[in-house]
FINUTOR-918297 format. One record per atom (N, C-alpha, C, O): residue number from 1; residue in one letter; chain; atom name; x, y negated, z negated. Coordinates in Angstrom, 3 decimals. Last residue first. Example, Ala and Ser with C-alpha at 12.3 -4.5 7.8 and 13.67 -1.06 7.14 Angstrom:
<pts>
+-----+---+---+----+----------+----------+----------+
!   k ! r ! c !  a !       xx !       yy !       zz !
+-----+---+---+----+----------+----------+----------+
!   2 ! S ! A !  N !   12.850 !    2.250 !   -7.080 !
!   2 ! S ! A ! CA !   13.670 !    1.060 !   -7.140 !
!   2 ! S ! A !  C !   12.900 !   -0.030 !   -7.870 !
!   2 ! S ! A !  O !   13.409 !   -1.138 !   -8.039 !
!   1 ! A ! A !  N !   13.190 !    5.690 !   -7.800 !
!   1 ! A ! A ! CA !   12.300 !    4.500 !   -7.800 !
!   1 ! A ! A !  C !   13.200 !    3.300 !   -7.800 !
!   1 ! A ! A !  O !   14.236 !    3.319 !   -8.465 !
+-----+---+---+----+----------+----------+----------+
</pts>
This chain:
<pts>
+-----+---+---+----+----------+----------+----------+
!   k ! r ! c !  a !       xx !       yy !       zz !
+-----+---+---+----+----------+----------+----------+
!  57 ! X ! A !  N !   98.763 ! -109.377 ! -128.943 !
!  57 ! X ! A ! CA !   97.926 ! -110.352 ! -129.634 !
!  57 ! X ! A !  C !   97.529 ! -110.627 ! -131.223 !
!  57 ! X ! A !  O !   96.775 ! -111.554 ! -131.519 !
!  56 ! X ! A !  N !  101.871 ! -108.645 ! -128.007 !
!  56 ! X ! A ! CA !  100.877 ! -108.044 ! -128.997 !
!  56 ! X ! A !  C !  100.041 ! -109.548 ! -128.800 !
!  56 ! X ! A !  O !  100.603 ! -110.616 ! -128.559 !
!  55 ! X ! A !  N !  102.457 ! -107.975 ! -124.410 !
!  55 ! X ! A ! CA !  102.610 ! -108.688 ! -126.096 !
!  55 ! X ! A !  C !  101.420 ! -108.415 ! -126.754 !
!  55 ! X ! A !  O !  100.320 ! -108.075 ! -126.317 !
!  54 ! X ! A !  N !  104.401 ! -105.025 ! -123.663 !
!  54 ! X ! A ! CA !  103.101 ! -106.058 ! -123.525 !
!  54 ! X ! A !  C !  103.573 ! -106.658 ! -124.978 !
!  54 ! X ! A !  O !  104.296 ! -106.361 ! -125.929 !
!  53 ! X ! A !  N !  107.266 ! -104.331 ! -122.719 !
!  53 ! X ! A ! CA !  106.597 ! -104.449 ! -124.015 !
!  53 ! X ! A !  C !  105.808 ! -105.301 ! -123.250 !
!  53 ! X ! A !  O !  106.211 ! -106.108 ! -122.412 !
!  52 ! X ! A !  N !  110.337 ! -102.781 ! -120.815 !
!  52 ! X ! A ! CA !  108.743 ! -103.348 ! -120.473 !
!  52 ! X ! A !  C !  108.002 ! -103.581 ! -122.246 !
!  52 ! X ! A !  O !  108.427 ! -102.723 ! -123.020 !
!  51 ! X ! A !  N !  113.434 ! -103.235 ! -121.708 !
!  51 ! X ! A ! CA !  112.527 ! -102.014 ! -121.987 !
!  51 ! X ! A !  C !  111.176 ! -102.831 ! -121.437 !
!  51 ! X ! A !  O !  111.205 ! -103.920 ! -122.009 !
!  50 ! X ! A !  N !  116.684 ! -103.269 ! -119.584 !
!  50 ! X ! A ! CA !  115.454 ! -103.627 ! -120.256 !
!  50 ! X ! A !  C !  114.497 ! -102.625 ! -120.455 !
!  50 ! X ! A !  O !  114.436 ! -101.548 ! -119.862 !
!  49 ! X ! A !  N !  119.187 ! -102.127 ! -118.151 !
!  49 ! X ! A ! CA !  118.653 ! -102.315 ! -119.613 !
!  49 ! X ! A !  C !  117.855 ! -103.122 ! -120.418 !
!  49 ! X ! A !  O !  118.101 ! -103.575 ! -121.536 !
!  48 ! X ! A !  N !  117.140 ! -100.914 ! -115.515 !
!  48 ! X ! A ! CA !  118.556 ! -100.651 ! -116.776 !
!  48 ! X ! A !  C !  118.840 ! -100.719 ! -117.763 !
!  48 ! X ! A !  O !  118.881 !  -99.746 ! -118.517 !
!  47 ! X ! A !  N !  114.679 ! -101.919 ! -114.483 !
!  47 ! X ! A ! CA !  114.871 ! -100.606 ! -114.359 !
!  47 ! X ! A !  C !  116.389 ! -100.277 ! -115.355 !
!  47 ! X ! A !  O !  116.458 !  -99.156 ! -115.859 !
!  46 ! X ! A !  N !  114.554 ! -104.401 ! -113.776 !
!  46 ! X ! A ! CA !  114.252 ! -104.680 ! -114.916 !
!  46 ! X ! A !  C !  114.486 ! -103.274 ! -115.455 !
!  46 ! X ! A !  O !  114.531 ! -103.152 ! -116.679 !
!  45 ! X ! A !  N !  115.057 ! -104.127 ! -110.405 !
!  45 ! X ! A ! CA !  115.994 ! -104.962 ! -111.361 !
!  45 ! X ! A !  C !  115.848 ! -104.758 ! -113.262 !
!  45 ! X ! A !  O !  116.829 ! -104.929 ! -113.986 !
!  44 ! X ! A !  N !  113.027 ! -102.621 ! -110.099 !
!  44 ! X ! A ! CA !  114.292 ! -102.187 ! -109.569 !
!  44 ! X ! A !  C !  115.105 ! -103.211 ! -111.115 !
!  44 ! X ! A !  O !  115.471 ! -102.960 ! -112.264 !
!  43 ! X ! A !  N !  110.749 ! -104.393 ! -110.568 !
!  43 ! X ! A ! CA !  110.908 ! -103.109 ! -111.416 !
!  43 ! X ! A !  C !  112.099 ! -102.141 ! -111.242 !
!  43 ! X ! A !  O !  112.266 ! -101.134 ! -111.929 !
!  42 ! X ! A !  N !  111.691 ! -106.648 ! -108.948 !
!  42 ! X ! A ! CA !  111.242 ! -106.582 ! -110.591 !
!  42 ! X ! A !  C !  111.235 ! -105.337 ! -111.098 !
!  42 ! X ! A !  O !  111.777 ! -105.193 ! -112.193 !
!  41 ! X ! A !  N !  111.408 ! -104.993 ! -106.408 !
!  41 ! X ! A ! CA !  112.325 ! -105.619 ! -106.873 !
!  41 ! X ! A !  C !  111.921 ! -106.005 ! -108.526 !
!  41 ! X ! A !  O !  112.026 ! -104.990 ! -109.215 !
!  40 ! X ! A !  N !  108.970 ! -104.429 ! -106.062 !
!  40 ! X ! A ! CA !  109.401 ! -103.685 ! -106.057 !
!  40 ! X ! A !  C !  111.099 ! -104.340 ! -106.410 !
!  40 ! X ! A !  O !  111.861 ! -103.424 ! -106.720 !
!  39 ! X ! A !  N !  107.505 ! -107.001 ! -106.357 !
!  39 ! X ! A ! CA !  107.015 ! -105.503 ! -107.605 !
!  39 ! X ! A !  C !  108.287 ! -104.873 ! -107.466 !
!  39 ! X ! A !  O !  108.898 ! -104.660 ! -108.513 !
!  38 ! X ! A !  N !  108.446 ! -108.004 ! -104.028 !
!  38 ! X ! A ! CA !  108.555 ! -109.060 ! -105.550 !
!  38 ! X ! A !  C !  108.272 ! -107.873 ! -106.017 !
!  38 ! X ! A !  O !  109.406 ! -107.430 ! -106.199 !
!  37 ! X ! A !  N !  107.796 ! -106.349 ! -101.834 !
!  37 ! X ! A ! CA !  109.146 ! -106.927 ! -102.310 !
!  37 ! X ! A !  C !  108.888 ! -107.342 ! -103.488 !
!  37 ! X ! A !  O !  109.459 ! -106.538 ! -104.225 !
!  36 ! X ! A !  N !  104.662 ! -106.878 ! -102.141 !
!  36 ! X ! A ! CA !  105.669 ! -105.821 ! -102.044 !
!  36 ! X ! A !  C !  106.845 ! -105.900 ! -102.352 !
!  36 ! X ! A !  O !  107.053 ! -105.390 ! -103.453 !
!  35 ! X ! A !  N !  104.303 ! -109.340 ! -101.502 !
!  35 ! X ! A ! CA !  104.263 ! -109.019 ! -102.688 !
!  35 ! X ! A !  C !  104.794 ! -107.819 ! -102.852 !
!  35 ! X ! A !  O !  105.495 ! -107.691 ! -103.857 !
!  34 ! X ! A !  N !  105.694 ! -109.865 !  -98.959 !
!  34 ! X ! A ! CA !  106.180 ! -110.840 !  -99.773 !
!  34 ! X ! A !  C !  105.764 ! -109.941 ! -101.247 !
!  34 ! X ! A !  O !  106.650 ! -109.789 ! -102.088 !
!  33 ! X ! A !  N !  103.790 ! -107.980 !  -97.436 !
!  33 ! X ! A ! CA !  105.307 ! -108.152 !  -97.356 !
!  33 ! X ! A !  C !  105.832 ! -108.446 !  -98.597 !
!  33 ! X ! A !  O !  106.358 ! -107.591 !  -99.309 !
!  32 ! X ! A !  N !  101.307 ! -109.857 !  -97.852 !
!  32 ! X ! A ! CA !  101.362 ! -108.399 !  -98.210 !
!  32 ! X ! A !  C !  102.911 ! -107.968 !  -98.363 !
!  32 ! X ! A !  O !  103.250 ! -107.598 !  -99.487 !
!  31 ! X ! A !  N !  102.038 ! -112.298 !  -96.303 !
!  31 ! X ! A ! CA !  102.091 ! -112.366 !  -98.314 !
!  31 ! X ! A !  C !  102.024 ! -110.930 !  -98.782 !
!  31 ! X ! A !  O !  102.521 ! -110.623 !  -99.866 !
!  30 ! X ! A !  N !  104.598 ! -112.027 !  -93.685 !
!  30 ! X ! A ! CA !  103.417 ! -111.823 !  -94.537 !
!  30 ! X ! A !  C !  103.392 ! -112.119 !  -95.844 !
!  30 ! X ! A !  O !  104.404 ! -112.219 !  -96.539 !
!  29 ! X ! A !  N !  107.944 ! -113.038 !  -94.620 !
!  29 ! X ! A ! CA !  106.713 ! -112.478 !  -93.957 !
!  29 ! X ! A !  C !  105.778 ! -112.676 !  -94.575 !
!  29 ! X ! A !  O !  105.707 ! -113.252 !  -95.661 !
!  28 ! X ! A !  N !  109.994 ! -114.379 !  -96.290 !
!  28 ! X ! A ! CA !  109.052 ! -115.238 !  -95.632 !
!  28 ! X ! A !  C !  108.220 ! -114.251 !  -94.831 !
!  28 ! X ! A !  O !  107.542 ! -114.956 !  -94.085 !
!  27 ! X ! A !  N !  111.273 ! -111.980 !  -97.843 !
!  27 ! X ! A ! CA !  110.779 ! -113.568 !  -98.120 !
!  27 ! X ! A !  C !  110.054 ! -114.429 !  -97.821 !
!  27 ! X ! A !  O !  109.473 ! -115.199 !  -98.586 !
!  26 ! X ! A !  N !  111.398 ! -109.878 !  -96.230 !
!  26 ! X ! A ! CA !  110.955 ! -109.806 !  -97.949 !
!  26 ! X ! A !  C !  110.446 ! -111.475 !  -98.391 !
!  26 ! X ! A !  O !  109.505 ! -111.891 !  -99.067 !
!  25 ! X ! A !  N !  112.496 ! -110.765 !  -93.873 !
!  25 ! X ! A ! CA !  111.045 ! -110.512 !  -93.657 !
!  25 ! X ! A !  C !  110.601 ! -110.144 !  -94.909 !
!  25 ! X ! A !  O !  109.379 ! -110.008 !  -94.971 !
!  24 ! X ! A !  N !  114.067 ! -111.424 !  -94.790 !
!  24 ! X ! A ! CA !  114.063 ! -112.443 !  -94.209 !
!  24 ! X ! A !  C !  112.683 ! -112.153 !  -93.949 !
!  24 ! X ! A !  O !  111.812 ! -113.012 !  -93.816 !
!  23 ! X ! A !  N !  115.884 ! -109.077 !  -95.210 !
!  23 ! X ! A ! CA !  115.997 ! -109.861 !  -96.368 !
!  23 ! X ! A !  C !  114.792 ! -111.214 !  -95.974 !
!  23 ! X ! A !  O !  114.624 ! -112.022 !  -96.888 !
!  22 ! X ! A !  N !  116.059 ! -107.782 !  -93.009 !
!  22 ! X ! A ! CA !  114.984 ! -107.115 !  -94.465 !
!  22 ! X ! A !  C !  114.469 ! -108.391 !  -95.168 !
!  22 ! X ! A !  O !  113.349 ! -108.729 !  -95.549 !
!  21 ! X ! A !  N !  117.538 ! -109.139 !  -91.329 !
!  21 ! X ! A ! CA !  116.645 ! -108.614 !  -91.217 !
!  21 ! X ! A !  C !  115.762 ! -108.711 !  -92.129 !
!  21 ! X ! A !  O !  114.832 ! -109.517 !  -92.159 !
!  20 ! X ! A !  N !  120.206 ! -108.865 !  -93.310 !
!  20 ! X ! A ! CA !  119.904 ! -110.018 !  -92.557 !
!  20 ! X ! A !  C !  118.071 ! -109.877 !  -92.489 !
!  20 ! X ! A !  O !  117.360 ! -110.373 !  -93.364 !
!  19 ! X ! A !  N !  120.490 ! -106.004 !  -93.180 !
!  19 ! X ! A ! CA !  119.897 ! -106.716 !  -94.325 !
!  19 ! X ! A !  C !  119.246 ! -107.598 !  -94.169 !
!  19 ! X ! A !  O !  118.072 ! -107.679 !  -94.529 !
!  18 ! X ! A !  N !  120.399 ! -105.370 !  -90.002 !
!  18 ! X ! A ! CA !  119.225 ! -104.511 !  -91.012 !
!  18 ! X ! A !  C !  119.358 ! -105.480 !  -92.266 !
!  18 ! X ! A !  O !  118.248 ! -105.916 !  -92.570 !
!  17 ! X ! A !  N !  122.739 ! -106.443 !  -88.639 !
!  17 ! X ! A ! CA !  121.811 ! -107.236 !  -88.989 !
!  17 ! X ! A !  C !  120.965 ! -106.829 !  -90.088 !
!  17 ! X ! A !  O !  120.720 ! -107.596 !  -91.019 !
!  16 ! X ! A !  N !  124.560 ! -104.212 !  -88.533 !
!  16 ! X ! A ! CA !  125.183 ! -105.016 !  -89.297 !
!  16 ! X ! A !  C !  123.869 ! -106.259 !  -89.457 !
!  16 ! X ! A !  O !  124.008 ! -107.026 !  -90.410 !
!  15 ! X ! A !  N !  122.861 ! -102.375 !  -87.210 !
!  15 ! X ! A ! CA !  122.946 ! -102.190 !  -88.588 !
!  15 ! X ! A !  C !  123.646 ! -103.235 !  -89.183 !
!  15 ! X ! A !  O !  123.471 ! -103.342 !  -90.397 !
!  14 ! X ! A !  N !  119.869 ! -104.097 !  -85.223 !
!  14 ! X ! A ! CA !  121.482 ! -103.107 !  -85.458 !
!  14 ! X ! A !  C !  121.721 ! -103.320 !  -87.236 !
!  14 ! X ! A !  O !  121.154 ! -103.986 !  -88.102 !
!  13 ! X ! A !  N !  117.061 ! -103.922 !  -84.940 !
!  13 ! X ! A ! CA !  117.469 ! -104.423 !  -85.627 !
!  13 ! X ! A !  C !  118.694 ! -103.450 !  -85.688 !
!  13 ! X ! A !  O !  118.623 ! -102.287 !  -86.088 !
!  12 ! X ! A !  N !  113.952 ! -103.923 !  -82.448 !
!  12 ! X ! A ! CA !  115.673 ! -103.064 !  -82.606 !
!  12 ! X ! A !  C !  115.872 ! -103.960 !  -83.358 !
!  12 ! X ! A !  O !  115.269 ! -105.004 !  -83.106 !
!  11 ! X ! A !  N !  110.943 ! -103.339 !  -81.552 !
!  11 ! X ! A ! CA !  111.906 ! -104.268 !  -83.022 !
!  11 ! X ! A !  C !  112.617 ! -103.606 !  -82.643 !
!  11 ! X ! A !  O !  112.220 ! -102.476 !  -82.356 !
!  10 ! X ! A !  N !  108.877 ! -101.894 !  -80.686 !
!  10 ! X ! A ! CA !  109.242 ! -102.867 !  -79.777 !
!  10 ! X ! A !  C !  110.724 ! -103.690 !  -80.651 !
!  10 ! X ! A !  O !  111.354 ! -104.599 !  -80.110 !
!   9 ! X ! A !  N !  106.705 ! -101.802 !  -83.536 !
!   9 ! X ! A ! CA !  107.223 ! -101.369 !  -82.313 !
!   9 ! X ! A !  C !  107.718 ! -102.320 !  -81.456 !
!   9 ! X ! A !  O !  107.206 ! -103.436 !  -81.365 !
!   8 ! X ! A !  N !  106.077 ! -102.742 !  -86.349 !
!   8 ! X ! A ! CA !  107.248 ! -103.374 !  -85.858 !
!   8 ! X ! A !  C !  107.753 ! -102.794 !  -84.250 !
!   8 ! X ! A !  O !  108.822 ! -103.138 !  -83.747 !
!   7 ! X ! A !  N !  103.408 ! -101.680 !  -86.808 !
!   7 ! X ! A ! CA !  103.275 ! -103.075 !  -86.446 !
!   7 ! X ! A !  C !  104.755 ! -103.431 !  -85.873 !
!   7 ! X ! A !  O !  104.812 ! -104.305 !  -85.007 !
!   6 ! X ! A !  N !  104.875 !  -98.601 !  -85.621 !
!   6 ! X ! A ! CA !  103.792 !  -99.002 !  -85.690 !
!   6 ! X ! A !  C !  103.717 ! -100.798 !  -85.638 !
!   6 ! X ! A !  O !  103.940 ! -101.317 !  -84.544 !
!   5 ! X ! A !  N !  108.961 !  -98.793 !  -85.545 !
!   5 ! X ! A ! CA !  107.432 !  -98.308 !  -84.964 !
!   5 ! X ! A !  C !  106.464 !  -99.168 !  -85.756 !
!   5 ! X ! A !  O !  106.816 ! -100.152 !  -86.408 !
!   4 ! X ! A !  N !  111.543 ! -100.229 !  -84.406 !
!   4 ! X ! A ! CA !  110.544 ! -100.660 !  -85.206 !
!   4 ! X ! A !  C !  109.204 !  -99.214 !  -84.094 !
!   4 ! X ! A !  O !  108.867 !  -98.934 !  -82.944 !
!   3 ! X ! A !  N !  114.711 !  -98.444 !  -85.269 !
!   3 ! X ! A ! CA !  113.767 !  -98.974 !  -83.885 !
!   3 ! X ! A !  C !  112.873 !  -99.040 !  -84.550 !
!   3 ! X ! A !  O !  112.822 !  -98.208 !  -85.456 !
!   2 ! X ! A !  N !  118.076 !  -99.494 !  -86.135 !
!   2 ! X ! A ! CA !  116.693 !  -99.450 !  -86.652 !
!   2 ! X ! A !  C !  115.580 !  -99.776 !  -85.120 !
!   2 ! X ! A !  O !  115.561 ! -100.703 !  -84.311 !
!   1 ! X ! A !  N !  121.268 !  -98.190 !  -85.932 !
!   1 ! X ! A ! CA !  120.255 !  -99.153 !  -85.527 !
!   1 ! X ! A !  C !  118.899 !  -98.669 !  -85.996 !
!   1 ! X ! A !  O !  118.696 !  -97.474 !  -86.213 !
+-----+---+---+----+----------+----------+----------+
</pts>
């Protein structure tokens, strides 16, 4: 189980919920939340076999 400290004190989330959970506060929380998730997922996902390239002008 997950016990929420600081903004989440007072939060129990059991483990068969924790994705449920995550997944729900990556999407619809906050926009600070929301952008967090999006970087950190894009650079998870793009992390194998892709290479990053700016475009040339």
């Amino acid at each position: 189980m997950y016990k929420g400290i600081f903004s989440e004190e007072g939060n129990v989330v059991e483990d068969e919920d924790a994705y449920d959970y995550a997944l729900e506060r990556c999407l619809h929380g906050t926009e600070a939340e929301q952008q967090e998730f999006k970087d950190m997922l894009v650079e998870w996902y793009y992390s194998g076999d892709w290479l990053k390239e700016e475009e040339e002008n």
